[in-house]
C-alpha positions as CSV (number, residue, x, y, z in Angstrom):
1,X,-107.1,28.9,-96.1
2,X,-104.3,28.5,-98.4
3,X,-102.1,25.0,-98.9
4,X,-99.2,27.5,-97.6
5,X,-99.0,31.0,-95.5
6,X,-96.1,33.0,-94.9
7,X,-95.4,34.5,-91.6
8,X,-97.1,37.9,-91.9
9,X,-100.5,35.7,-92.7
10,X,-100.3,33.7,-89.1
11,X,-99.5,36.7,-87.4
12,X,-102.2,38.4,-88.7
13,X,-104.6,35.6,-87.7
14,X,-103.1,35.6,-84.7
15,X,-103.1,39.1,-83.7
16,X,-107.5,38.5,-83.7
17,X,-107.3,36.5,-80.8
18,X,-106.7,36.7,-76.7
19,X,-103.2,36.7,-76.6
20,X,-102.9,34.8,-73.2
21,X,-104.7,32.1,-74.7
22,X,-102.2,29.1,-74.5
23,X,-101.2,27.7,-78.6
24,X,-101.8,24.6,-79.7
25,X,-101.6,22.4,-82.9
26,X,-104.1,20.3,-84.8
27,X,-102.8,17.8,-86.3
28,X,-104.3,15.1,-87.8
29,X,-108.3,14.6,-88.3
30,X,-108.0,10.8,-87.8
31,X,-105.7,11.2,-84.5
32,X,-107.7,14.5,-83.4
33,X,-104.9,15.4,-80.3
34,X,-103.9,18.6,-79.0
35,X,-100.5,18.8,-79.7
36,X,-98.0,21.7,-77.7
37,X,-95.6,24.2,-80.1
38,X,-92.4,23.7,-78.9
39,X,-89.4,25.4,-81.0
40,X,-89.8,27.7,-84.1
41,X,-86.9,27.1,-86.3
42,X,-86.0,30.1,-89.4
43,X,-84.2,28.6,-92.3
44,X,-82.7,31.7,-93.9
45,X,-82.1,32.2,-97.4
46,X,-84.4,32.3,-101.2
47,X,-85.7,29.3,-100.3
48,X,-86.3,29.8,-96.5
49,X,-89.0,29.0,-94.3
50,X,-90.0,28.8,-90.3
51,X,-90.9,25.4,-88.8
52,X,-92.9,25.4,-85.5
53,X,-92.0,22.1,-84.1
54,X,-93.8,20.0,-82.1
55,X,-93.3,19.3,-78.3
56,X,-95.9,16.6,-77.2
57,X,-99.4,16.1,-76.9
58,X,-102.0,17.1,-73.8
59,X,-105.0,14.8,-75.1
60,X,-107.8,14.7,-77.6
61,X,-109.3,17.5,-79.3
62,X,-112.6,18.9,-77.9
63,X,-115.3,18.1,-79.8
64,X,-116.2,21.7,-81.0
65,X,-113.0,22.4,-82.1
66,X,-112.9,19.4,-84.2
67,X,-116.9,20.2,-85.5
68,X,-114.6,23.9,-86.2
69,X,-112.0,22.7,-87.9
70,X,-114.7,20.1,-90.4
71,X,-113.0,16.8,-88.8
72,X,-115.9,14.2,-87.6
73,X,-116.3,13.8,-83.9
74,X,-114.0,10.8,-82.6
C-alpha cells in the first residue's frame, strides 16, 4: 500500500467489504488497540486533505488482525 492514498483509493477499498461491518483504526503495532473513527474533517484547497479523527479506543487488537496487518502478536 502506498505511504499516502487519496480519497477515491479508500473508497475503493472500502466498497470490497460488508458495508454494515462497523470501522475501526489500527494504530500503532506496539500499542495494537482498536481505535473508533470519529469525525472526518476536509481541508479544502491545492493543498487540501481529509482527516478521519479518532474517537477512543474499544480494546486490543485480535490476534489475526494483527498476524493480517504483519504486527507480532502482543
Amino acid at each position: 500500500m502506498p505511504y499516502k492514498i487519496t480519497v477515491r483509493q479508500l473508497i475503493n477499498q472500502l466498497q470490497a467489504v460488508d458495508p454494515d461491518l462497523p470501522a475501526y483504526f489500527a494504530i500503532n503495532p506496539d500499542w495494537p488497540h482498536t481505535h473508533y473513527v470519529g469525525h472526518i474533517v476536509e481541508v479544502p484547497g491545492p493543498h487540501g486533505a481529509v482527516y478521519l479523527c479518532e474517537n477512543g479506543q474499544e480494546g486490543v487488537l485480535p490476534p489475526t488482525v494483527r498476524t493480517e496487518l504483519g504486527w507480532a502478536a502482543a
